[in-house]
C-alpha positions in Angstrom: 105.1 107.7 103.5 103.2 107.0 106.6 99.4 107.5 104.6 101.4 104.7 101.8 102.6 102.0 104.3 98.8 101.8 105.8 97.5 101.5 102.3 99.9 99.1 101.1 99.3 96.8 104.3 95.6 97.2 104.1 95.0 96.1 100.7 94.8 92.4 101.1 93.2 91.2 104.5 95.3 89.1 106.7 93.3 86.3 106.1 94.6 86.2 102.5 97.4 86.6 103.2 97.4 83.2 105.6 95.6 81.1 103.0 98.8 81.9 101.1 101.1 80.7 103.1 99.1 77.5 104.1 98.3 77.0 100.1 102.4 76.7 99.2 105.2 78.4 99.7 107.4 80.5 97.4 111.1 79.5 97.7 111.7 76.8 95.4 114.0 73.6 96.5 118.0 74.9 95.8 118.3 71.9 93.2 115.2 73.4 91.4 116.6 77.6 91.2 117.1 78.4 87.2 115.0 75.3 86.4 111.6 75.7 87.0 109.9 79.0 87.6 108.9 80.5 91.0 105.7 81.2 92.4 106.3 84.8 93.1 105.9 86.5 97.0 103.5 89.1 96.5 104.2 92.5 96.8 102.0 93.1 99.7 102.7 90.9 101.5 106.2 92.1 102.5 107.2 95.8 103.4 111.3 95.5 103.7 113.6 93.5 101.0 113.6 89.9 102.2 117.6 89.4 101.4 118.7 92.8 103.2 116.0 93.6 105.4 115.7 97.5 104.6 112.2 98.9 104.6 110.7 99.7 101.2 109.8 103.0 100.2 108.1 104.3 97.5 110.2 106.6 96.1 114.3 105.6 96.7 113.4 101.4 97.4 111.4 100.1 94.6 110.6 96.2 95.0 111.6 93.6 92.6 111.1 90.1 92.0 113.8 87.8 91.9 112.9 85.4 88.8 114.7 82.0 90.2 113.6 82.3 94.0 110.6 84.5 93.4 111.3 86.7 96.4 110.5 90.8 96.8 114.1 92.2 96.6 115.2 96.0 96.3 116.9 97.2 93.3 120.5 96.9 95.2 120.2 93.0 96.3 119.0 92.1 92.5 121.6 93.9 90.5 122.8 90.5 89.4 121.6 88.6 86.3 121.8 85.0 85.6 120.8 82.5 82.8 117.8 80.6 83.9 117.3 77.5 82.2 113.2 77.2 82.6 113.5 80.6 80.6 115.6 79.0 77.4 119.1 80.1 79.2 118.3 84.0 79.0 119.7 86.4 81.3 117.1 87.4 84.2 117.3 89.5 86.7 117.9 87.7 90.5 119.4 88.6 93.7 122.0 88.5 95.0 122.2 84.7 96.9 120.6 83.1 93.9 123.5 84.7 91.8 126.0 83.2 93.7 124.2 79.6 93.5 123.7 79.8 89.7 127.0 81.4 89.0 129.6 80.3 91.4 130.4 83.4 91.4 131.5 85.4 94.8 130.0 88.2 96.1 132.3 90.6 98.5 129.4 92.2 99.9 127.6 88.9 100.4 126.7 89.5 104.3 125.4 85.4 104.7 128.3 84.9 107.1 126.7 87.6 109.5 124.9 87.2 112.8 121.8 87.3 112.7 120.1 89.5 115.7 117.0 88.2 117.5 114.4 90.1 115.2 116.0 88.2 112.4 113.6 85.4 112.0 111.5 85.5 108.6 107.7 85.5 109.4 106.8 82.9 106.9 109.5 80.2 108.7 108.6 80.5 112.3 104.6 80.9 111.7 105.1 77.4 110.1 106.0 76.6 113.3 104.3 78.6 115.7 102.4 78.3 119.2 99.7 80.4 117.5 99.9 83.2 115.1 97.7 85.1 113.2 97.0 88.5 112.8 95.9 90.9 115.8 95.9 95.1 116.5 98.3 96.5 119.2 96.4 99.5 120.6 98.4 102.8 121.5 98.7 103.6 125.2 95.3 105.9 124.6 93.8 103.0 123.1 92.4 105.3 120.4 94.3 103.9 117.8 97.2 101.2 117.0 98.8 99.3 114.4 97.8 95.8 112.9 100.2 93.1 112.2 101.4 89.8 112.0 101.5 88.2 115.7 104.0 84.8 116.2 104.9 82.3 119.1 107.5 80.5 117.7 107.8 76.9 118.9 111.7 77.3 119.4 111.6 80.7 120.9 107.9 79.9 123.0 108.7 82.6 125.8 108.8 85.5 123.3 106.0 87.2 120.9 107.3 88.4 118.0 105.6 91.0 115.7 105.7 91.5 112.2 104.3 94.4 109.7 103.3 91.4 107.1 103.2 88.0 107.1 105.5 87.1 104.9 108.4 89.8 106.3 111.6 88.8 106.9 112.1 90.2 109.7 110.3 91.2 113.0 109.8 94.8 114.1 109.7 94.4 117.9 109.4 91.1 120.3 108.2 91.2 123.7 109.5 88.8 126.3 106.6 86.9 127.6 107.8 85.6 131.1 106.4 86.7 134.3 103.6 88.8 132.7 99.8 88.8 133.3 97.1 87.9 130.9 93.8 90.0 131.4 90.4 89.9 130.0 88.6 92.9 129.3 84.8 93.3 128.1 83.9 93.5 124.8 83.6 97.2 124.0 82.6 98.4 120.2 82.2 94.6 118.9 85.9 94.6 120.0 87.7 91.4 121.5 89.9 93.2 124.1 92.8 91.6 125.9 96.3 92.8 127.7 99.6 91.6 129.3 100.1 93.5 132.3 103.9 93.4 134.2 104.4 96.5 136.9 103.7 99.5 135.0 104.3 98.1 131.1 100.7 97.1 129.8 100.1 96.2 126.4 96.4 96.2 124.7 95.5 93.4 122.3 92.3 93.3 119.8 91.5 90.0 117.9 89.3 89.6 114.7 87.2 87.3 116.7 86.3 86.4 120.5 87.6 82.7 119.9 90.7 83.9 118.7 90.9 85.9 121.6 90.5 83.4 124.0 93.4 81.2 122.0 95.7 83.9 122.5 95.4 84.7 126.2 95.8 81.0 126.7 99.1 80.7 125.1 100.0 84.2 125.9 99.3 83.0 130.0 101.3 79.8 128.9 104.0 81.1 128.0 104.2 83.6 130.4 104.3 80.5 133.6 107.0 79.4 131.3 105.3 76.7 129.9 107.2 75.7 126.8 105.8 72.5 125.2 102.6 72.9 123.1 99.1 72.1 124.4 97.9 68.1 124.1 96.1 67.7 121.2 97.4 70.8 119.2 100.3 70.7 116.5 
């Protein structure tokens, strides 16, 4: 499962991936659902359902497309079908939320009314409007190995770094509180752009693509970490 995940998250680069979300975005406007069709989320660019947040597997959690939103939706939160109108009125398969809009219908598992925990914020929304993010490696406490992902400073959470398995997730893996830590350089080692935040004993090891994007996160990381909140003159 492991060996599947890493193939299914290397695939497409990251940079892709971002071009995507810059070029359009895939919800359609809730006046528009049923009549015009969806540009669909790609499969790879999501590794949990993005109505119910479980992780996608390949053998019990198969992905599916919902056909009025165009989200990737496991076989449980699509088990609804509604007559889209862009598709001559036919029944289609869509999840569960998009049901209840088309239909009227209620739900008694519908979960909307839930609290949503602090991970909960879909990648796609806050990297809209973000500090910075892009995509960056988090090294292993060896620093041997580590996982790439999707790396966000929201502008209404600025204090806390959120990390995501894809860009266009749903929700965020881990977050690390920011505040009080210590940005540190380290020398280029391997054509590698090597940076940490340091607190006490907790270190974490950062590698960017590139030496400028580098030096764009330890300034917002160091920002953030004096508690700076407001974004940098000049920048959005």
């Amino acid at each position: 499962q492991d060996a599947i995940d890493r193939k299914e998250k290397s695939s497409e680069t990251f940079k892709t991936a971002v071009h995507g979300l810059e070029t359009s975005t895939s919800a359609l406007k809730t006046e528009e659902l049923g009549r015009r069709a969806p540009q669909w989320v790609r499969d790879n660019l999501v590794t949990m359902c993005m109505r119910c947040k479980e992780p996608f597997n390949a053998i019990m959690r198969r992905r599916h497309h919902c056909r009025a939103c165009g989200y990737v939706v496991c076989a449980r939160c699509s088990d609804h079908k509604a007559e889209l109108q862009y598709d001559g009125n036919r029944l289609n398969r869509v999840c569960q939320e998009c049901y209840v809009f088309l239909t009227g219908h209620v739900v008694l598992e519908d979960q909307e009314g839930k609290h949503k925990g602090i991970l909960e914020k879909g990648a796609a929304e806050v990297s809209g409007k973000s500090l910075l993010c892009s995509s960056l490696q988090l090294l292993d406490k060896n620093g041997k190995g580590g996982t790439r992902g999707w790396f966000v400073i929201p502008q209404d959470d600025p204090l806390v770094l959120y990390i995501y398995a894809a860009p266009q997730d749903v929700r965020a893996h881990t977050s690390i509180p920011l505040l009080g830590y210590q940005v540190r350089d380290l020398p280029q080692g391997d054509s590698r752009h090597i940076f940490q935040l340091v607190q006490s004993r907790q270190v974490y090891t950062f590698v960017a693509d590139t030496e400028e994007l580098k030096r764009r996160w330890m300034r917002a990381m160091a920002r953030s970490a004096a508690g700076i909140t407001h974004p940098e003159e000049g920048e959005d």
